[in-house]
Every structure is written in C-alpha cells, then in structure tokens.
One Martini backbone bead per residue (centre of mass of N, CA, C, O) as a GRO file, in nm:
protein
  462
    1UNK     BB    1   2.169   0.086  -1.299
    2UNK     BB    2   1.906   0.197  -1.488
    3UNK     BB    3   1.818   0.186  -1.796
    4UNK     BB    4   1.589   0.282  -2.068
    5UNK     BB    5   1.511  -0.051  -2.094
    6UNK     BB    6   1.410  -0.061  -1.761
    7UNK     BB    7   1.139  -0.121  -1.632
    8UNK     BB    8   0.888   0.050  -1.515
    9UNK     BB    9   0.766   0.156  -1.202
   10UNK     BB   10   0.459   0.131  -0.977
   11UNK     BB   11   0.284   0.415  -0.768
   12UNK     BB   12   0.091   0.380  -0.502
   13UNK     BB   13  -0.157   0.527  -0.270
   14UNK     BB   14  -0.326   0.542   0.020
   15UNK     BB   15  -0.674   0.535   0.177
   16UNK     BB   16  -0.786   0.676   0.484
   17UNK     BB   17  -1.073   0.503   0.634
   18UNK     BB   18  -1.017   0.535   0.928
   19UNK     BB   19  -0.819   0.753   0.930
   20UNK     BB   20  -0.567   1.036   1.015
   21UNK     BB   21  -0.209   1.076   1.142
   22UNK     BB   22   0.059   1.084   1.360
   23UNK     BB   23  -0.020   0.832   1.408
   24UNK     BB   24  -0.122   0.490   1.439
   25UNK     BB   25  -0.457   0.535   1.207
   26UNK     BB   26  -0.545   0.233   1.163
   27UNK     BB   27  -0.544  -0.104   1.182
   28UNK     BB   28  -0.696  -0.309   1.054
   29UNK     BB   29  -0.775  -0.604   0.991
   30UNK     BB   30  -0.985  -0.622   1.297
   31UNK     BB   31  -0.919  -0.344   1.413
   32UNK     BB   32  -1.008  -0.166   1.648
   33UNK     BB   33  -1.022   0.182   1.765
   34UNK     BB   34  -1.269   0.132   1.945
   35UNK     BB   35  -1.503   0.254   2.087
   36UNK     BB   36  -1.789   0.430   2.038
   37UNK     BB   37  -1.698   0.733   1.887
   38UNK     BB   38  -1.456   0.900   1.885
   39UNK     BB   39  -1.144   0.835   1.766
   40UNK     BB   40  -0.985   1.028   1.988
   41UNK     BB   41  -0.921   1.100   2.297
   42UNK     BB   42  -0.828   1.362   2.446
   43UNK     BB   43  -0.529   1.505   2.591
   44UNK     BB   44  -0.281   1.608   2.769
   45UNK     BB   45  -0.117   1.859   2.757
   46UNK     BB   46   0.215   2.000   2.859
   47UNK     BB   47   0.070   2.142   3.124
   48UNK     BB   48  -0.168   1.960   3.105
   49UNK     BB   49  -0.493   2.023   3.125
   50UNK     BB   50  -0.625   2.027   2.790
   51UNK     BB   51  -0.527   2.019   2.484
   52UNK     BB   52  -0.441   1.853   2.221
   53UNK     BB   53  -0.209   1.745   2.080
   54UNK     BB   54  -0.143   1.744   1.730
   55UNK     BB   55  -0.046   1.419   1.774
   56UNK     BB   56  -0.318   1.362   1.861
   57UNK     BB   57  -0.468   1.421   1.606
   58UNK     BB   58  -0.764   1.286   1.450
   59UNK     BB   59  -0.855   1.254   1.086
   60UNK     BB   60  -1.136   1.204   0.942
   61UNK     BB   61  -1.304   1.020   0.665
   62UNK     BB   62  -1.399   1.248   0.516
   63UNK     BB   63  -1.442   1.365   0.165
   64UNK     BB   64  -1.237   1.605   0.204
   65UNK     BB   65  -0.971   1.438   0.349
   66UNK     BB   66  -0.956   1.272   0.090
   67UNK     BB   67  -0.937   1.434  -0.151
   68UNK     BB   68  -0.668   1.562  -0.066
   69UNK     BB   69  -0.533   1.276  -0.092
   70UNK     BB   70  -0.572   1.175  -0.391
   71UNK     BB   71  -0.501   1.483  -0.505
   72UNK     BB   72  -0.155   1.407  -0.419
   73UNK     BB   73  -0.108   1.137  -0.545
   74UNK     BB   74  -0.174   1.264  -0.841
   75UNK     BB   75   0.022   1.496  -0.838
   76UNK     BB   76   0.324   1.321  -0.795
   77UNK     BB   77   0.225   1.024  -0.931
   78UNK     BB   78   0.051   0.835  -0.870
   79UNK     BB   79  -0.149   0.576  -1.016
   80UNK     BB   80  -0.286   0.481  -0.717
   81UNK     BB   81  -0.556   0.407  -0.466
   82UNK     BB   82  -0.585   0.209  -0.197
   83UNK     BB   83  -0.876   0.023  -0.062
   84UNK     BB   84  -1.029  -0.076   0.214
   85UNK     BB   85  -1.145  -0.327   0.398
   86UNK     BB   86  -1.419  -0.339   0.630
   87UNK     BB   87  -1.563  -0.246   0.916
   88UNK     BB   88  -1.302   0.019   1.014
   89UNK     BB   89  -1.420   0.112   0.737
   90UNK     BB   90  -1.536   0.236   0.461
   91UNK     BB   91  -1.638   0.215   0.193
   92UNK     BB   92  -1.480   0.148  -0.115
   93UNK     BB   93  -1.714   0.169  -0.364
   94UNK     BB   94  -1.840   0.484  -0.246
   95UNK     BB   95  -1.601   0.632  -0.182
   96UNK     BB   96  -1.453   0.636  -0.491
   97UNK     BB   97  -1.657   0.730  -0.648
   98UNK     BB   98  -1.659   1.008  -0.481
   99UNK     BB   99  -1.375   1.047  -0.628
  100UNK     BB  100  -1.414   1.106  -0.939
  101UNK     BB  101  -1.472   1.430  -0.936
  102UNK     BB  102  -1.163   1.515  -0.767
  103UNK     BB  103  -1.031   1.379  -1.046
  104UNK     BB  104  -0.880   1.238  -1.333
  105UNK     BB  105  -0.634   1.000  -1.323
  106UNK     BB  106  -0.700   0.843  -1.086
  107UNK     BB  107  -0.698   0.530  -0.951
  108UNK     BB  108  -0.872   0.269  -0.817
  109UNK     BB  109  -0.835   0.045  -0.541
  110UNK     BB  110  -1.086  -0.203  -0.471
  111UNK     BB  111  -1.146  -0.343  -0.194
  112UNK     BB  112  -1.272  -0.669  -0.160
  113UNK     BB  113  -1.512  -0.909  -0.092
  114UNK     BB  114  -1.637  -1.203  -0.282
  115UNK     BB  115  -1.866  -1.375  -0.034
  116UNK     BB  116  -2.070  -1.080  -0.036
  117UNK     BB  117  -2.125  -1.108  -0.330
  118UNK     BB  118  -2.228  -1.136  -0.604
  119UNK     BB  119  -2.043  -1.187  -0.895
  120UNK     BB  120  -2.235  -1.047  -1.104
  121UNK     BB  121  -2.270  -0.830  -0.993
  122UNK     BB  122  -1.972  -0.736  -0.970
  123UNK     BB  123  -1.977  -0.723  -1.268
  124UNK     BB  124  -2.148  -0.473  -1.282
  125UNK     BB  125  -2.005  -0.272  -1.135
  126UNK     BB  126  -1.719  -0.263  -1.261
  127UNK     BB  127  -1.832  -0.180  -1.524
  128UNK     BB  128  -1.968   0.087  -1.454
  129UNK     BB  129  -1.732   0.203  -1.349
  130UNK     BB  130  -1.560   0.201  -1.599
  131UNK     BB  131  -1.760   0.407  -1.733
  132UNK     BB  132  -1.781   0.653  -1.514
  133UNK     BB  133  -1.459   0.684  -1.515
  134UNK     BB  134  -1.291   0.607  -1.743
  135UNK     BB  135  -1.090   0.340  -1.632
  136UNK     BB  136  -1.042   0.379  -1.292
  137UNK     BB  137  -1.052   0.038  -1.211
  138UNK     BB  138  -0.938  -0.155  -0.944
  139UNK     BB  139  -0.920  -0.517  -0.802
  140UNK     BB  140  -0.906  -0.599  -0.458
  141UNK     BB  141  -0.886  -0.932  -0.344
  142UNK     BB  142  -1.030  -1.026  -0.012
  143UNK     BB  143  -1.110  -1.309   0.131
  144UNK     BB  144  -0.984  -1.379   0.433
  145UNK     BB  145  -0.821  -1.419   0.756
  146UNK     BB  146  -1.119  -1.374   1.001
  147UNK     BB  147  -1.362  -1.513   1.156
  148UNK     BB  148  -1.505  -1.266   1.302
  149UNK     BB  149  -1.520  -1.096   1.055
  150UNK     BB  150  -1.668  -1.257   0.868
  151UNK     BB  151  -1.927  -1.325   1.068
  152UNK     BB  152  -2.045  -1.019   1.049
  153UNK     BB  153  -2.139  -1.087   0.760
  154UNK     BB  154  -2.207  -1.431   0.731
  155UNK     BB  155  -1.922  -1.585   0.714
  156UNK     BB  156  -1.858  -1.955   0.772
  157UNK     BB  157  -1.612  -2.010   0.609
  158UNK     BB  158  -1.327  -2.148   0.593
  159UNK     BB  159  -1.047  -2.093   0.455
  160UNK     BB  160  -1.021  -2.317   0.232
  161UNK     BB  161  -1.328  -2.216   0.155
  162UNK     BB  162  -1.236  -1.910   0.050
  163UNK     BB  163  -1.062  -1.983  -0.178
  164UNK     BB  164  -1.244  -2.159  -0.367
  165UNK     BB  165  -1.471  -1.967  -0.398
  166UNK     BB  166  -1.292  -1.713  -0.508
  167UNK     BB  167  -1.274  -1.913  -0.800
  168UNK     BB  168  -1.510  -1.901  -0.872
  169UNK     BB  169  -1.569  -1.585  -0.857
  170UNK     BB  170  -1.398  -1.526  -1.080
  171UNK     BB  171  -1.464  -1.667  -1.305
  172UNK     BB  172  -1.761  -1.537  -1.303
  173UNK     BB  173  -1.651  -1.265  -1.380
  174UNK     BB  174  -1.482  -1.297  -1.630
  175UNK     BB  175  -1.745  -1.443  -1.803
  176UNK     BB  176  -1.915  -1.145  -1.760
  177UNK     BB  177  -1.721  -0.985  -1.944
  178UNK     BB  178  -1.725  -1.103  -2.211
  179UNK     BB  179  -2.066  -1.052  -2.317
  180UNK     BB  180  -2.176  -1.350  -2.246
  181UNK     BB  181  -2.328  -1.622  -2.175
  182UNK     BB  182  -2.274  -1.743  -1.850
  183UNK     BB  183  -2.228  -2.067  -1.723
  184UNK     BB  184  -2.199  -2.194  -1.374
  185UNK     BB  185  -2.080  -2.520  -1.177
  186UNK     BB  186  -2.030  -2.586  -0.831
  187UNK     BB  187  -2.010  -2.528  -0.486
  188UNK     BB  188  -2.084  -2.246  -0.428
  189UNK     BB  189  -2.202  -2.191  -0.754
  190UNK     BB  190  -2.484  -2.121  -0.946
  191UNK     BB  191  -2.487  -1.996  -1.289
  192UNK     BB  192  -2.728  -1.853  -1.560
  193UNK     BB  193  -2.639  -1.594  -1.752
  194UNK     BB  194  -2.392  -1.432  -1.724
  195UNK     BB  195  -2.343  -1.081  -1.743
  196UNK     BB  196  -2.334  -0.752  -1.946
  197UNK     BB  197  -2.412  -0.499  -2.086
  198UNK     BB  198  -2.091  -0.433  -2.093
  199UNK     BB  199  -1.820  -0.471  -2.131
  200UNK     BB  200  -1.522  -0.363  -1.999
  201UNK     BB  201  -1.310  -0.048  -2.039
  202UNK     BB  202  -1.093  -0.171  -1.933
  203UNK     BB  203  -1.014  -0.447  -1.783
  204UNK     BB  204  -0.977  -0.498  -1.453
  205UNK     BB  205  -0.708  -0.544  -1.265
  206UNK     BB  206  -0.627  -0.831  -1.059
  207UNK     BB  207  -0.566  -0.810  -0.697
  208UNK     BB  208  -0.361  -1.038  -0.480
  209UNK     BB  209  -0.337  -1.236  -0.206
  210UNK     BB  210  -0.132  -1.507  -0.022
  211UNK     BB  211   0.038  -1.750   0.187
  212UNK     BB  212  -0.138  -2.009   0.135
  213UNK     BB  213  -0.181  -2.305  -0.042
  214UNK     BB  214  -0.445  -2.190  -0.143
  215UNK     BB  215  -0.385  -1.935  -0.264
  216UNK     BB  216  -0.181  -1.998  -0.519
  217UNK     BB  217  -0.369  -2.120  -0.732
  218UNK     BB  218  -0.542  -1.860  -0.780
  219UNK     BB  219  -0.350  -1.662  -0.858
  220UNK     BB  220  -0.259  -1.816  -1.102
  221UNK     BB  221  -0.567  -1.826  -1.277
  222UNK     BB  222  -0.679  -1.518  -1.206
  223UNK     BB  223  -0.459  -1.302  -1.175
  224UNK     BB  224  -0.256  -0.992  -1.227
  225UNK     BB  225  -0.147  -0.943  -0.922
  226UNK     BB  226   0.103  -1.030  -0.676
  227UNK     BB  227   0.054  -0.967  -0.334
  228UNK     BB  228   0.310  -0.866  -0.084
  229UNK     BB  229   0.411  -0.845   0.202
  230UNK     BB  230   0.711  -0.663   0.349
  231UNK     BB  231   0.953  -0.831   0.370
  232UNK     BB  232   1.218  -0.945   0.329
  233UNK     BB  233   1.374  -1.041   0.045
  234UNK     BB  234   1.407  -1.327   0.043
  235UNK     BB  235   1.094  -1.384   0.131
  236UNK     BB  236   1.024  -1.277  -0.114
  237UNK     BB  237   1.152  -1.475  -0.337
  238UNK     BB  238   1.049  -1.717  -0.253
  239UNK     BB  239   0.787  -1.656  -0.289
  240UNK     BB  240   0.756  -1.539  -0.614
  241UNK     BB  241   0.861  -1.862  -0.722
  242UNK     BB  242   0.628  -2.027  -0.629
  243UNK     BB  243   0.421  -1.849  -0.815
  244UNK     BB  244   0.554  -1.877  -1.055
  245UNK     BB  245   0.515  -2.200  -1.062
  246UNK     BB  246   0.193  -2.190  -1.050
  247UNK     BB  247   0.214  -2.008  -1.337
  248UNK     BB  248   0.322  -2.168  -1.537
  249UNK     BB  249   0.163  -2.443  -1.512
  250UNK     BB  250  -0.079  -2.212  -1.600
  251UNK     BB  251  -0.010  -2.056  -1.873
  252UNK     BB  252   0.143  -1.798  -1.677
  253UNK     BB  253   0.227  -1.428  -1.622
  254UNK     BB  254   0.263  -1.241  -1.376
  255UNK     BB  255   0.264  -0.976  -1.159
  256UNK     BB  256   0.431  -0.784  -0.883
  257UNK     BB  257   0.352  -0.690  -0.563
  258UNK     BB  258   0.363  -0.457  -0.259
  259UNK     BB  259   0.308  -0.355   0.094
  260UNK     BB  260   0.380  -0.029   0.228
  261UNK     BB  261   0.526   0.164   0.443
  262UNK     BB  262   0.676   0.519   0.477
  263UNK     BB  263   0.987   0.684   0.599
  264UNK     BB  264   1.072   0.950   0.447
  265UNK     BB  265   1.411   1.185   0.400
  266UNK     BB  266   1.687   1.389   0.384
  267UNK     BB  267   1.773   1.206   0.641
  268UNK     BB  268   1.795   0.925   0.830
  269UNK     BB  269   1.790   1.086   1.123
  270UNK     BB  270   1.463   1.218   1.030
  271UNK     BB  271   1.325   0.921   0.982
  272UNK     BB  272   1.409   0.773   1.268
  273UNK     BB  273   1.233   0.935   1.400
  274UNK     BB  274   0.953   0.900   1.323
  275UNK     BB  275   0.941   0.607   1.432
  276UNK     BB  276   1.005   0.698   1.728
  277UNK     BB  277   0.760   0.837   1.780
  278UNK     BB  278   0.543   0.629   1.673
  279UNK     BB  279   0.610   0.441   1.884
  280UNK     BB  280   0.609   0.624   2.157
  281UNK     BB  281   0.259   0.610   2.115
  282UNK     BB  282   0.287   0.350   2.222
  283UNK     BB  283   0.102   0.143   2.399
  284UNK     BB  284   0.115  -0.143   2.548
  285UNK     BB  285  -0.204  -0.246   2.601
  286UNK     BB  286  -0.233  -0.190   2.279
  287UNK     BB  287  -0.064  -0.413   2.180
  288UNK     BB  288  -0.158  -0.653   2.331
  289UNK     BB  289  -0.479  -0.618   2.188
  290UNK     BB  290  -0.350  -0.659   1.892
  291UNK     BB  291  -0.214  -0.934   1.930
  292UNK     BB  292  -0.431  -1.095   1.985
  293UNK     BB  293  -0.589  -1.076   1.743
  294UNK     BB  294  -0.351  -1.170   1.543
  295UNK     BB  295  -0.296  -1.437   1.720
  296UNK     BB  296  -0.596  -1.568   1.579
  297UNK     BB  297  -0.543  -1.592   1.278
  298UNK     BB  298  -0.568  -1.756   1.007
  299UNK     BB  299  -0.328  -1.630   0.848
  300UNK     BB  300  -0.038  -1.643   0.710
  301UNK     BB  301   0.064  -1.361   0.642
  302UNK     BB  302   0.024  -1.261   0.919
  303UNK     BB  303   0.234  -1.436   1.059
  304UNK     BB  304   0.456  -1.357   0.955
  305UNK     BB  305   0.452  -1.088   1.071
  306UNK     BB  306   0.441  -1.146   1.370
  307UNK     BB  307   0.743  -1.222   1.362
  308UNK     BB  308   0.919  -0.994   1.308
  309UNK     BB  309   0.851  -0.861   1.585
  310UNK     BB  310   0.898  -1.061   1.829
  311UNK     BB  311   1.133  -0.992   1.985
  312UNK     BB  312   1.072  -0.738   2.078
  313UNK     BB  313   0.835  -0.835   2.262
  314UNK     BB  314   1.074  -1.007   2.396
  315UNK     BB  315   1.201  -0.862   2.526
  316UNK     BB  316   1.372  -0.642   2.341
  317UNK     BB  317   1.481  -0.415   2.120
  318UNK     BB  318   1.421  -0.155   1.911
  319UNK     BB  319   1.623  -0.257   1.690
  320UNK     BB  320   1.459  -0.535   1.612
  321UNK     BB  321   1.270  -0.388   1.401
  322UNK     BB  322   1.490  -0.373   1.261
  323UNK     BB  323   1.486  -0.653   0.991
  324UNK     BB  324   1.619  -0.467   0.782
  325UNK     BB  325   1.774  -0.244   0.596
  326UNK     BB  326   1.536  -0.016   0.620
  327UNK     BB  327   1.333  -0.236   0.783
  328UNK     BB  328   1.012  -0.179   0.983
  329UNK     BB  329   0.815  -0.343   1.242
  330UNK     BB  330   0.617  -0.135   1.400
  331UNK     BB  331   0.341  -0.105   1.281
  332UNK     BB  332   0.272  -0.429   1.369
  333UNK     BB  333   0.220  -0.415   1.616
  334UNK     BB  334  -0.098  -0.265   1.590
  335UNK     BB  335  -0.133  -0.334   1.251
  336UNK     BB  336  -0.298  -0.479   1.046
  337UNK     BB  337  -0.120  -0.629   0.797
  338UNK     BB  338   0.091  -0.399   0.702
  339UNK     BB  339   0.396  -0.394   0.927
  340UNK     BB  340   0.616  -0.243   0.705
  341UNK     BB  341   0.891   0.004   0.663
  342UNK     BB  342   1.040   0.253   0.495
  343UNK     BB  343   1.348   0.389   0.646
  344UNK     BB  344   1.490   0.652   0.486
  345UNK     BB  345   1.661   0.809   0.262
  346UNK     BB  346   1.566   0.897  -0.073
  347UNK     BB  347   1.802   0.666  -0.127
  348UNK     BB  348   1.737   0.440   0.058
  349UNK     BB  349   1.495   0.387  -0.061
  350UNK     BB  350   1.547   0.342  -0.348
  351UNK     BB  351   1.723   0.099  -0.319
  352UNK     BB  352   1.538  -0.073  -0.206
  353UNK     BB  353   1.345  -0.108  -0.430
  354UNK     BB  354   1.508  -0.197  -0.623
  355UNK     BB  355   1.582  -0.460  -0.438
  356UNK     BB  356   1.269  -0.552  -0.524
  357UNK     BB  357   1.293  -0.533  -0.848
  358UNK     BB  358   1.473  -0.756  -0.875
  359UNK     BB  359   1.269  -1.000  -0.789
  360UNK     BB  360   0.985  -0.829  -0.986
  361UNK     BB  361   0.906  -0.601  -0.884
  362UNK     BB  362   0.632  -0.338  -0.961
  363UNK     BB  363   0.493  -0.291  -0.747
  364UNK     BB  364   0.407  -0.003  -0.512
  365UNK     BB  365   0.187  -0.008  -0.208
  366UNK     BB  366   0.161   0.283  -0.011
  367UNK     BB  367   0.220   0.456   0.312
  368UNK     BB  368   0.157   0.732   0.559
  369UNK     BB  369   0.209   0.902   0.870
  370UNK     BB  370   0.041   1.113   0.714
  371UNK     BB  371  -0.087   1.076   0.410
  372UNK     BB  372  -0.048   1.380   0.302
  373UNK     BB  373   0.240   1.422   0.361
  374UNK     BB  374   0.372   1.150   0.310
  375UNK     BB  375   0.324   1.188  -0.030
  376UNK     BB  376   0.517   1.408  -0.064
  377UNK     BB  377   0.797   1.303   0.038
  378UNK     BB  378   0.783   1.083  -0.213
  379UNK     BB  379   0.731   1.243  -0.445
  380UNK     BB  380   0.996   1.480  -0.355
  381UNK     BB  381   1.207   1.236  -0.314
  382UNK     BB  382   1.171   0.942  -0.467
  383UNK     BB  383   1.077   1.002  -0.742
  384UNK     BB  384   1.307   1.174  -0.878
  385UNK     BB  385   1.531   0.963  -0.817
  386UNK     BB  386   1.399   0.724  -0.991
  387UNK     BB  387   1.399   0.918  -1.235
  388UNK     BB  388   1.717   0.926  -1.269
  389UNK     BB  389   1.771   0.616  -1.302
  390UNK     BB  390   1.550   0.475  -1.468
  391UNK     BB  391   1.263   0.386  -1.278
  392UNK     BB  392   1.046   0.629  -1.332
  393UNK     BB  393   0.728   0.782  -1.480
  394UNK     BB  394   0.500   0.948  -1.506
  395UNK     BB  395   0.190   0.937  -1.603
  396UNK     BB  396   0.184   0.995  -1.923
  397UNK     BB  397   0.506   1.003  -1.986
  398UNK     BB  398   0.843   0.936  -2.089
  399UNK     BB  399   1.067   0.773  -2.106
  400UNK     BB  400   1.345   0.806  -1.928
  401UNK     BB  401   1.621   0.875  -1.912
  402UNK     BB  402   1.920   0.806  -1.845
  403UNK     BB  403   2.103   0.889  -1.596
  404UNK     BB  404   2.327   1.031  -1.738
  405UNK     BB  405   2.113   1.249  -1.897
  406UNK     BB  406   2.039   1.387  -1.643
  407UNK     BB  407   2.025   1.632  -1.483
  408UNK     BB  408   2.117   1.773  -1.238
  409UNK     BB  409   2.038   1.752  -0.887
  410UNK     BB  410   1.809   1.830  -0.683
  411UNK     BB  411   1.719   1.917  -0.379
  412UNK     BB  412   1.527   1.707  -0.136
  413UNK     BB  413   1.255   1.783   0.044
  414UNK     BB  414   1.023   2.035   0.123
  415UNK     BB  415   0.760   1.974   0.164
  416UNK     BB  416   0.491   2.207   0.169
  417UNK     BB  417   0.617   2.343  -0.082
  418UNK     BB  418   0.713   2.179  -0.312
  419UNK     BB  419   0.751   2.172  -0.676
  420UNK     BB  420   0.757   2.435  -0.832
  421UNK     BB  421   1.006   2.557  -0.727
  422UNK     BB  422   1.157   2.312  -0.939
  423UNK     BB  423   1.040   2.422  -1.167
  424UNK     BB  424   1.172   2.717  -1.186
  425UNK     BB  425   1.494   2.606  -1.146
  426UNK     BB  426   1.393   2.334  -1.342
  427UNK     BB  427   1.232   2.166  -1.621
  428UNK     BB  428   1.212   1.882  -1.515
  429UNK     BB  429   0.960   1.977  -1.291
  430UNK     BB  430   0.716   2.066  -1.456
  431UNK     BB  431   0.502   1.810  -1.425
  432UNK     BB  432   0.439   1.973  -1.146
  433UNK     BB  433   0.275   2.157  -0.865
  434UNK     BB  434   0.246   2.410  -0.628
  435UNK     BB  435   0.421   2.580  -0.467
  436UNK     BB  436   0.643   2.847  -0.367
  437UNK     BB  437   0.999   2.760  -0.355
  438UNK     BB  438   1.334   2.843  -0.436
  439UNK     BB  439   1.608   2.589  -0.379
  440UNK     BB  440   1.876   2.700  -0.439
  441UNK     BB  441   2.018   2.793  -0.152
  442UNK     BB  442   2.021   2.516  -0.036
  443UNK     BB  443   2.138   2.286   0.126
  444UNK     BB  444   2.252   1.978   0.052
  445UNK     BB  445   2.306   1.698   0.236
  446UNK     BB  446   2.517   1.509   0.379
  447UNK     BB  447   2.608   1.241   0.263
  448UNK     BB  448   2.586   0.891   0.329
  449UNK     BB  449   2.682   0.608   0.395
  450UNK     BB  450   2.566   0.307   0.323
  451UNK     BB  451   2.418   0.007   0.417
  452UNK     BB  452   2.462  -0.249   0.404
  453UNK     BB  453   2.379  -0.575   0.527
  454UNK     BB  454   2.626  -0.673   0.618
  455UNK     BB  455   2.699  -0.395   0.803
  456UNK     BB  456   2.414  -0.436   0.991
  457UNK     BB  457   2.459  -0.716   1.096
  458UNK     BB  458   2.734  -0.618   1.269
  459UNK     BB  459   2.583  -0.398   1.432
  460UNK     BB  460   2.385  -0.650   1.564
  461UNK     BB  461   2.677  -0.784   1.720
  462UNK     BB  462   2.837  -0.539   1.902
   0.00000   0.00000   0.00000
C-alpha cells in the first residue's frame, strides 16, 4: 500500500448527453441511439402490454438531468466531469457552459474536434471560459477516428491527415494562448497574428488519446495528459512506454489517463449481477448493428477495443467478456470508445486501479450506467478506501495520512442513503454529506478472498 509520500490520484466523472438509464444508453463515437424521435419505445411490463419497466426508462439528457449528476461528482469528490463529443450527444460547450452556475468547484473535460473550428477561435473561446468559470475548464481533443462521423461535418481528410492537421492545431492554440502575436504557417493552416484578448489562467490542460502510428507523435509534443481505453494492464503498460519514449525524445513527460466504466458494490456477487442484467437487456442484433459500425472504423484504439470482446462474439461464452480479474468488456459489445469496465467489490476495484497507478496511470475517468446512481456508489464506496490506502483525497482537502494512521474503516455502499450518516457516526467522513442514516448497526459483508491474475487465468481453464 502506498505511504504518505505517494502521488495521489485524481478521478473525473462522465456527463451522458446522450441520455442515460439502467441499460447501455448513449452508444458514443458514431453509434446512433436509433431512428428520430423518442429515445427508446416502451416495452411491455411484466403482464404484458402496458408501462414500460423502470430498467428500461431512459433519462433525456436535459440540463435539469445533467446538473443533478455534475453535482453527484461535485459532491463525492470528483475532479472534473468529461463530456463527449459527435454527432448523437448535446454540444459539449454549450452544455458545460450552462453547468457552470449549477456548481462550485467541479472542471468541465470538454471534448471536441480540432478540424471544425479555426484553432484562433478555440482559443479564444478557451480563454473566455476559463475567465467565466474562473479556472474551471479541461479540454480533450478528440481527432476523429470514424469517416462517416467526420464528413456529416464536412471533413474528408485522411485518418493520418487528421492527425497532422491536429498537431498544427494545437501548435496555433498554445501560440494564441500566450497573448502575443502567433504567426503559423503549414499544410493544414496559415495564420497571422493569432492571439487572445488576455491569456487564459490557468492555461486549460489539453488531454489526448489515440493508439496509432500518427497519433503518438501529437501526444508527445503538445499535450498534457495522455488518455488510452481501459485495455488489461499489460496492454496498457506497452502503450504507455511507447509514449513515454516519444516524450522524452521531444524533451517532455506526459501525465497518463484511462478512460473506464465501473460497477462497484458491497460484494462481488452484487457488482457481478449488475453486468449480468446489463448484458441481458442487449438484443443480438443490437450488437450485430453497432459492430458493424465499429467493424468500419479508421481508429486504431477501436479495434484494440472490439479485439477484447471478440470470443465472445465468435459463439464464445459469457465468461470471455471478463478480460483480466475484475475487467469487463461487455460495455464495447455495443457502445463505441470506451468498452470496458471495472467489476467488483469497492475493494477489489480499489485494488485493480492501484494496478494501472503502478503502470504511471494518474488519472482515472469513470462513468457507470446510470450515472447519477453510480457516481454515488464508487464515491460511496471506491473513494474511501482509496483514501484509507493514502492514494486519493477530495479535491483541496489535505493529503491523507498513511494507511496505518487512519481510523478504523466503516461499511461502504449504502446507495441513496448517502454520506452524512457517516459523517455522524465517524469525522473522518466530514468531507461531504448527502442524507441522514447512522450505519453503524449494519453488519459489514464478509470479506471474500480476491483473486489473483494466476488463479483467474486457471479459473478459465477449468
């Protein structure tokens, strides 16, 4: 476990501006929702032809729905909430915007497209927001790794030509942002005198992702944090030295970034049902129509992804979606980007995030359906023991003390219930509060031995 002297680690939040519910709703990166109009017909209930079952309600991504999960993030502790970008979610500029007066201190990760707006523009509007938020603003550029998605903007250039335009794009942004006058001439862009009315402060720290040949070169010159898809650790171990050795050839060292969902609970058995219904409620061909699409993809980090679950796919069997202890690639069956998620008790998820800390990963940004419940749950639950460990602490709180210093630990996971009852019952839990009710009668679940690498791998050749 890690001492006091050890990096803590920071955890962003997901906004579904595609919508959100109990099943895989917002499919991302290309993948439609469906014909126009509601977001998903009624089902018949349980006798037949009537109300549709609440797991099949889906939540419209309104800002009265958004604002009630940025401020679930705000208040459990997380850092910043990423918001996507494409065709089949809310604009994330405009959406973010108008979440700035619904919180206090939560960041915006505000993803977009470098190709469709002039670099001089981004910044300019970059500055502005961080002058209205007053600091509050991140931004994840996101190239483009789909041809249909580019051209319904009008953007027909190549992938490896989106990448090139990219790193020219940022060239021109960080130029703009140092308030002097930037001339730039290239392939893509020729500008003179790009500037801001004033610098942005702090300047907006810019996160990347993208797992191809072209991408990594961008990573390495121009941006602050480097983001790749939840692969198992291995995977990720590789990419991350890739990187790291094109930053340090460009004289520079990146920050590292995972992009994950989670289904944490009290016990394994009750995270494990969770992925279990989740699957469930996916027709085959749902799946058939959204591989297809991604079947398609320019995107190299896309196919890494629809590899993970391809057994499966291939008449394999349910167990084949876990991927490594405790990582699921259920999610990618269906929803473009981000296709794996964390599965298991707040423990041993605590433990698998530990595992990607080790490989340099320092940020860690989550999402879980539905968003609103499940920010809860890893707040509730994943949050705490993490700060138990000496590995996270509420944003502008004190870095917590080493492990051994900390009081005993109370039961995580009480749902809606929140965190003041255990702010009641113990002070260390001061940090945040929600509603009343003292767990201190409830029986803590009995731990479970985790499972190793080893013994999982030999699990899956029994």
């Amino acid at each position: 476990m890690a001492g006091a002297g050890s990096p803590l680690l920071t955890f962003h939040w997901f906004l579904p501006t595609s919508g959100d519910g109990r099943a895989i709703v917002g499919r991302g990166h290309s993948i439609p929702m469906g014909p126009p109009g509601p977001l998903r017909a009624p089902v018949a209930g349980p006798s037949g032809p009537g109300p549709a079952a609440a797991a099949d309600a889906v939540r419209p991504p309104d800002l009265e729905y958004l604002a009630q999960v940025a401020r679930a993030a705000e208040q459990v502790g997380f850092e910043a909430v990423l918001t996507p970008t494409g065709t089949w979610c809310e604009d994330s500029w405009l959406v973010t915007a108008a979440l700035i007066a619904h919180t206090t201190r939560l960041k915006f990760l505000v993803a977009f497209r470098p190709g469709l707006i002039s670099p001089t523009l981004a910044a300019q509007m970059a500055a502005t927001y961080q002058r209205v938020s007053r600091g509050r603003l991140l931004l994840n550029v996101v190239t483009g790794g789909e041809a249909d998605e580019q051209g319904r903007f009008g953007d027909h250039l190549s992938h490896d030509e989106r990448y090139a335009r990219t790193a020219e794009f940022l060239a021109i942004v960080r130029g703009a942002w140092t308030g002097r006058l930037f001339d730039f001439s290239g392939e893509y862009y020729q500008v003179e005198g790009a500037t801001v009315m004033h610098p942005p402060e702090p300047v907006p720290d810019v996160y990347f992702g993208g797992s191809s040949a072209a991408a990594g070169p961008v990573a390495a010159r121009y941006v602050d944090t480097y983001l790749t898809w939840g692969e198992p650790p291995a995977q990720v171990a590789e990419k991350l030295a890739w990187i790291r050795g094109l930053a340090a050839t460009a004289g520079r060292e990146l920050r590292f970034g995972i992009r994950l969902h989670v289904i944490t609970r009290d016990t394994e058995q009750e995270a494990w049902a969770v992925a279990g219904a989740l699957l469930d409620r996916l027709d085959q061909a749902e799946i058939e129509t959204a591989q297809q699409i991604l079947g398609a993809t320019e995107s190299a980090g896309q196919d890494r992804m629809r590899a993970l679950h391809a057994s499966y796919r291939n008449n394999g069997r349910t167990s084949d979606l876990e991927i490594y202890p405790h990582l699921w690639a259920g999610v990618g069956l269906v929803r473009g980007g981000a296709g794996t998620a964390l599965v298991g008790s707040h423990t041993q998820v605590a433990d698998l995030i530990e595992e990607y800390a080790s490989l340099g990963i320092s940020e860690f940004i989550l999402s879980g359906y539905p968003h609103l419940e499940e920010a809860y749950w890893f707040g509730e639950g994943v949050l705490p023991e993490l700060r138990r460990r000496g590995k996270w602490a509420p944003p502008g709180a004190a870095r917590p003390l080493a492990p051994a210093a900390v009081s005993p630990s109370l039961p995580t996971g009480f749902g809606a219930w929140g965190l003041l009852g255990r702010a009641l019952c113990s002070g260390t839990w001061a940090w945040t509060a929600r509603f009343v009710s003292c767990p201190s009668s409830r029986r803590p679940p009995r731990p479970r031995r985790p499972r190793s690498a080893a013994r999982w791998a030999r699990s899956r050749t029994a």
